[in-house]
C-alpha positions as CSV (number, residue, x, y, z in Angstrom):
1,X,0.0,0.0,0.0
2,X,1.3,3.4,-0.6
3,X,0.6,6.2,1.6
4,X,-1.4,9.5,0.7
5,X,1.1,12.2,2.0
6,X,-1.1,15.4,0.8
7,X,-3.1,16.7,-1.2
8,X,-3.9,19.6,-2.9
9,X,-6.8,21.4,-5.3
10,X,-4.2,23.3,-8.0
11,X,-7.8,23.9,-10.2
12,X,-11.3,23.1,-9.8
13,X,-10.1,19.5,-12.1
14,X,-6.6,19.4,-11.6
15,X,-5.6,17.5,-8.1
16,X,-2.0,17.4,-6.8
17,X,-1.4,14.1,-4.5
18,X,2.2,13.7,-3.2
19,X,3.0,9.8,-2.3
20,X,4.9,8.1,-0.2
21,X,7.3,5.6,-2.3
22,X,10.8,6.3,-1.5
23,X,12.0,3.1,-3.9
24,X,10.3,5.3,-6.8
25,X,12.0,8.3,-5.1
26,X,16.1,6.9,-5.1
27,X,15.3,6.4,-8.6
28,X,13.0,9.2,-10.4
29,X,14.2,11.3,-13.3
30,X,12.7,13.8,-14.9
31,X,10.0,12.7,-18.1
32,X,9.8,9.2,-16.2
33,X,6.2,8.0,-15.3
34,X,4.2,5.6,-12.8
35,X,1.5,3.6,-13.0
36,X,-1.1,3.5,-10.2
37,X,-4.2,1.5,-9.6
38,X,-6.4,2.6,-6.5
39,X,-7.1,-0.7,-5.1
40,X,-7.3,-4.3,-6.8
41,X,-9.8,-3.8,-9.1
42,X,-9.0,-0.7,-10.0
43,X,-7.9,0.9,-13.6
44,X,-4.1,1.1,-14.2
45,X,-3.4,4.8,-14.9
46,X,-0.2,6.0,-16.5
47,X,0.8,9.7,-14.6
48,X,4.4,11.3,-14.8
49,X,5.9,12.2,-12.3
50,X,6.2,16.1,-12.0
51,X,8.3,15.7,-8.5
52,X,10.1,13.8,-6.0
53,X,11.6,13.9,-2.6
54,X,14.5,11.8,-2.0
55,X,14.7,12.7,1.9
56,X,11.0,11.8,2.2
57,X,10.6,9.4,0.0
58,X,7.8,11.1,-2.1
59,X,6.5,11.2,-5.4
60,X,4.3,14.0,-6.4
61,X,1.7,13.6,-8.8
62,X,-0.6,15.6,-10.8
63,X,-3.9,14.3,-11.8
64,X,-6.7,15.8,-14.4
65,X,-9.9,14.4,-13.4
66,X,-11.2,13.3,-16.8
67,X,-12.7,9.6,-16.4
68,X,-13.7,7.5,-14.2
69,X,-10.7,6.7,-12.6
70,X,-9.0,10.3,-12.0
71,X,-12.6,11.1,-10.5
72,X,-12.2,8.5,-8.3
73,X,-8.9,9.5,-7.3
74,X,-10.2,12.8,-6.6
75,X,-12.3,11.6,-4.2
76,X,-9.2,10.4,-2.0
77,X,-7.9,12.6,0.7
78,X,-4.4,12.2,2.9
79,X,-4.2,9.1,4.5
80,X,-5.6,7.1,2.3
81,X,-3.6,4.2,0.0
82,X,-2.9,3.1,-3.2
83,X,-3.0,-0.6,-3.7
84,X,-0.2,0.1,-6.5
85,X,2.2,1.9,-8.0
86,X,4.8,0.9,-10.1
87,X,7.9,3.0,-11.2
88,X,9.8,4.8,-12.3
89,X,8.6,3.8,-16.1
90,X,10.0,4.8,-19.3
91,X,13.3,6.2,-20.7
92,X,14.1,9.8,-18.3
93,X,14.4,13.0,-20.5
94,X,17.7,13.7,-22.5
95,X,19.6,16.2,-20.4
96,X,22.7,18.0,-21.3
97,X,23.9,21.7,-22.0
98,X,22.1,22.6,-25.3
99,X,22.1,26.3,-25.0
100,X,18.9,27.6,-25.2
101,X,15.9,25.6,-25.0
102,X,12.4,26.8,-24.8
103,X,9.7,24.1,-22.6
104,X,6.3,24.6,-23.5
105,X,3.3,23.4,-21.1
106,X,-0.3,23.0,-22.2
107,X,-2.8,22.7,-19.1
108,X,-1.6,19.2,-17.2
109,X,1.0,19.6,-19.3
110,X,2.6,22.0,-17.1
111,X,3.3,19.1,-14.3
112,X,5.6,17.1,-16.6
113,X,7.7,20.1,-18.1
114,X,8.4,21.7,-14.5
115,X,10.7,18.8,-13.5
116,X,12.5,18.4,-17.3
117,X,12.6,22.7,-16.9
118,X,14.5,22.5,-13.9
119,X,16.8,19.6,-14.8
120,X,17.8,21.6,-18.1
121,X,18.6,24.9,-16.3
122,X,20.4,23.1,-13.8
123,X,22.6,21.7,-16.1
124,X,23.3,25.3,-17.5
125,X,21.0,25.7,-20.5
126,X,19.3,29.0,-20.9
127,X,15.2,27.9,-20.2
128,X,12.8,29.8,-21.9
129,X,9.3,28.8,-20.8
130,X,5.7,29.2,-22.2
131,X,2.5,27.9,-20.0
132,X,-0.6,28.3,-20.8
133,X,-4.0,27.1,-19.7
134,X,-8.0,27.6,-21.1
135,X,-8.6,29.9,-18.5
136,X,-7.4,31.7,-15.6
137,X,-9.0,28.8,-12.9
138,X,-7.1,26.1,-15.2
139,X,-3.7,27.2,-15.0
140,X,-1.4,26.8,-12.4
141,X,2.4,26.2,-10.9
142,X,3.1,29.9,-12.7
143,X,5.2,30.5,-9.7
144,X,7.0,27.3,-10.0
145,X,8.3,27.9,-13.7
146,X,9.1,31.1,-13.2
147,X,11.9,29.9,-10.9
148,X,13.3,27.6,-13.0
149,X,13.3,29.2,-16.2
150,X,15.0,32.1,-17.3
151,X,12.3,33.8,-19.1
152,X,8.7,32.8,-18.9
153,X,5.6,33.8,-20.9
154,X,2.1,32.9,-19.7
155,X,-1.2,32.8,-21.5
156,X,-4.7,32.0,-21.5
157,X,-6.9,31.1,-24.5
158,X,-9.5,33.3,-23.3
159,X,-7.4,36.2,-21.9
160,X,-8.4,35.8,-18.5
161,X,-4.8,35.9,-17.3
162,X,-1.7,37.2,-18.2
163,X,-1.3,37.2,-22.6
164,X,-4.7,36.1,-24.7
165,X,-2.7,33.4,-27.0
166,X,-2.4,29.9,-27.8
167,X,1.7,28.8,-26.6
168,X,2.0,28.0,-30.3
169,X,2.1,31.6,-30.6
170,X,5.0,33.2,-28.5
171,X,6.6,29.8,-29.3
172,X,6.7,31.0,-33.1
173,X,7.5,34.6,-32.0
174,X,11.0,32.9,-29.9
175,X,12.0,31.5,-32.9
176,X,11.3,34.0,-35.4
177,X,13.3,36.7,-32.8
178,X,15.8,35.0,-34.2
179,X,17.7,33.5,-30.6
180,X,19.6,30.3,-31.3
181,X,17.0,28.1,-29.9
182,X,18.9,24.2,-29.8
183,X,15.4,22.4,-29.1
184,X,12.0,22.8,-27.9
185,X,9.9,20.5,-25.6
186,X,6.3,20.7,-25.7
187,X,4.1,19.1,-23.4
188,X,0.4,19.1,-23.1
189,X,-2.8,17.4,-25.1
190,X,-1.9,15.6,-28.1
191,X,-3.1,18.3,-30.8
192,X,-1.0,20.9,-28.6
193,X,1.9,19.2,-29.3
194,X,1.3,18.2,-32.7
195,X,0.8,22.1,-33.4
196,X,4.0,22.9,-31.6
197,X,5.5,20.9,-33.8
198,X,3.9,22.1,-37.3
199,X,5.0,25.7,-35.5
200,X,8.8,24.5,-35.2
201,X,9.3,22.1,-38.4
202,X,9.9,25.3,-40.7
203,X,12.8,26.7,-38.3
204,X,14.4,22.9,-38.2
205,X,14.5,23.4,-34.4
206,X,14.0,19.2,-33.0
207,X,11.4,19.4,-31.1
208,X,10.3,16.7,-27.9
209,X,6.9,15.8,-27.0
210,X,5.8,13.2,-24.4
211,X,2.7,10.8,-25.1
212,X,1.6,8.7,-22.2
213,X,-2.0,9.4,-22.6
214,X,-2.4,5.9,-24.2
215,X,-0.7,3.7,-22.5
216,X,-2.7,1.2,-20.4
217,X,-0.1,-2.0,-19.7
218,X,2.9,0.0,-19.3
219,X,5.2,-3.0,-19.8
220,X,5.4,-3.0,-23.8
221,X,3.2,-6.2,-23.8
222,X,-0.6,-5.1,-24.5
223,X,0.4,-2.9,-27.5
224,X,-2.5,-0.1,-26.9
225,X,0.3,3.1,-26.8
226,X,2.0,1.9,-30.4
227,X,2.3,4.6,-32.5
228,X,4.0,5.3,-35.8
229,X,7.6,7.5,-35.3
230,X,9.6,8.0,-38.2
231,X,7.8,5.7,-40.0
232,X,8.5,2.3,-37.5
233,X,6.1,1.3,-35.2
234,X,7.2,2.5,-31.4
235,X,5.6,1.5,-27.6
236,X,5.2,4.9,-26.3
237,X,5.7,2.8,-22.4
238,X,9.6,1.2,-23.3
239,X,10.3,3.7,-26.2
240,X,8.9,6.6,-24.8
241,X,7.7,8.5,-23.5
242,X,9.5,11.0,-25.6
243,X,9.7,11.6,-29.4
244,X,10.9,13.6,-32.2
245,X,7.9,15.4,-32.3
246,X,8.5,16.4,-36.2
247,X,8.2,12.3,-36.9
248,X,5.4,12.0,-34.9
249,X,2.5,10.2,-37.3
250,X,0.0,12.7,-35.2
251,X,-3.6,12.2,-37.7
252,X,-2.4,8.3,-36.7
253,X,-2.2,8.7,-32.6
254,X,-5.0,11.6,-32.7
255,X,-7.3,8.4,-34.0
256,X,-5.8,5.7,-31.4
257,X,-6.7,8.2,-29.0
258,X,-10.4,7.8,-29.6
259,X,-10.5,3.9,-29.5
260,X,-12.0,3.1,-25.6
261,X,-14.3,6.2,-26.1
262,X,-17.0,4.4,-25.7
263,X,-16.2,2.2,-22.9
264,X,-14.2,5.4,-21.5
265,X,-17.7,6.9,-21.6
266,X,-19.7,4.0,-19.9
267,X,-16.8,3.7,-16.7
268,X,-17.7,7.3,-16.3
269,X,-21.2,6.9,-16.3
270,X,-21.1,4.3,-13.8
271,X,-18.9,6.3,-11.6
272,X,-21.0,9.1,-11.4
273,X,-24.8,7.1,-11.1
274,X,-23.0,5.2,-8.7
275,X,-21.6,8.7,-6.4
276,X,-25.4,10.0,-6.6
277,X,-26.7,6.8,-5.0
């Protein structure tokens, strides 16, 4: 069982839950993920990791409450336990002294980019971040990247905070200012990052994106996260979780996306009849 340390509301949807797994902890590197399932018969989730605590022996996790299963995690408090979790999963981000780099965040996308921000300024790149969120009540951690990037530029889509933009467009501005940007990681939904990429192809500037929202085994064994990178077939769990976002076949994992909608729908519907009884 592993321990609820805290939890915390960020947004209305978005819950932060730090756990205790100090194994997870030694190990954790930033762009790795877990895998949690709330009890026995429970869902396995894929979440990255967006921070640890060695001295604890913590993870921190940041969860969207979309289905059935982030609901139900919502519902959980400090103190209570998760019957698993498994990690730290996948290959950790590639971390060196670039130059400049510019880390985008899309909504939940922020949690994954704060740890791979931090790594790259601490190994003396120049970080240039851009966060951005729906709204003013979805966004959050603005503090946090600000003190661990060198520049930061934060938008809403609706203007209800900070600059009315989409990140693809300060993203485009960095690169047309002419700075000698050596790479660009975008985080966030799936057609966030494929439009990050379509914004960076032209300037030849590689670009990283991070694609665990399909995973459901974790292990390389069930095949659901395959997708097409570069023309060969990847697992996004053993491969990934990060790709070339320019070889990317996005039309193809935008569709894989959309295969347990139906089922997704009908766990969710159960979930919530069964909270009003």
């Amino acid at each position: 069982m592993y321990k609820i340390l805290a939890k915390e509301a960020l947004t209305p949807s978005t819950k932060l839950f730090r756990i205790e797994a100090p194994d997870v902890a030694r190990k954790a590197r930033a762009g790795q993920f877990v895998v949690i399932r709330i009890d026995d018969r429970g869902e396995r989730i894929p979440l990255t990791i967006a921070d640890w605590d060695c001295k604890e022996g913590s993870i921190t996790l940041i969860s969207q409450e979309i289905g059935a299963t982030t609901m139900r995690l919502g519902t959980l408090a400090a103190g209570d336990v998760l019957a698993d979790f498994v990690g730290p999963l996948g290959l950790p981000s590639e971390v060196e002294n670039f130059g400049t780099v510019v880390c985008v965040g899309g909504g939940v996308g922020i949690a994954p980019v704060y740890p791979i921000a931090r790594a790259l300024k601490e190994a003396g790149n120049r970080v240039l971040s851009v966060i951005g969120a729906r709204c003013r009540e979805l966004l959050f951690w603005e503090e946090r990247m600000r003190d661990v990037s060198h520049e930061l530029v934060v938008c809403t889509d609706d203007g209800s905070h900070a600059r009315k933009a989409l990140v693809t467009e300060p993203l485009k501005e960095i690169l047309q200012s002419g700075r000698p940007v050596a790479r660009v990681i975008a985080i966030g939904p799936a057609i966030m990052m494929k439009f990050c990429s379509l914004t960076t192809q032209p300037f030849q500037v590689k670009t990283i994106v991070s694609i665990n929202s399909i995973m459901v085994d974790a292990t390389g064994m069930c095949g659901a996260c395959r997708i097409e990178v570069g023309g060969q077939t990847k697992f996004v769990c053993v491969d990934g979780p990060e790709f070339d976002g320019h070889e990317v076949d996005w039309d193809l994992l935008l569709a894989r996306q959309n295969v347990y909608l139906k089922e997704e729908k009908q766990a969710l519907e159960r979930f919530q009849q069964g909270s009003r009884t």
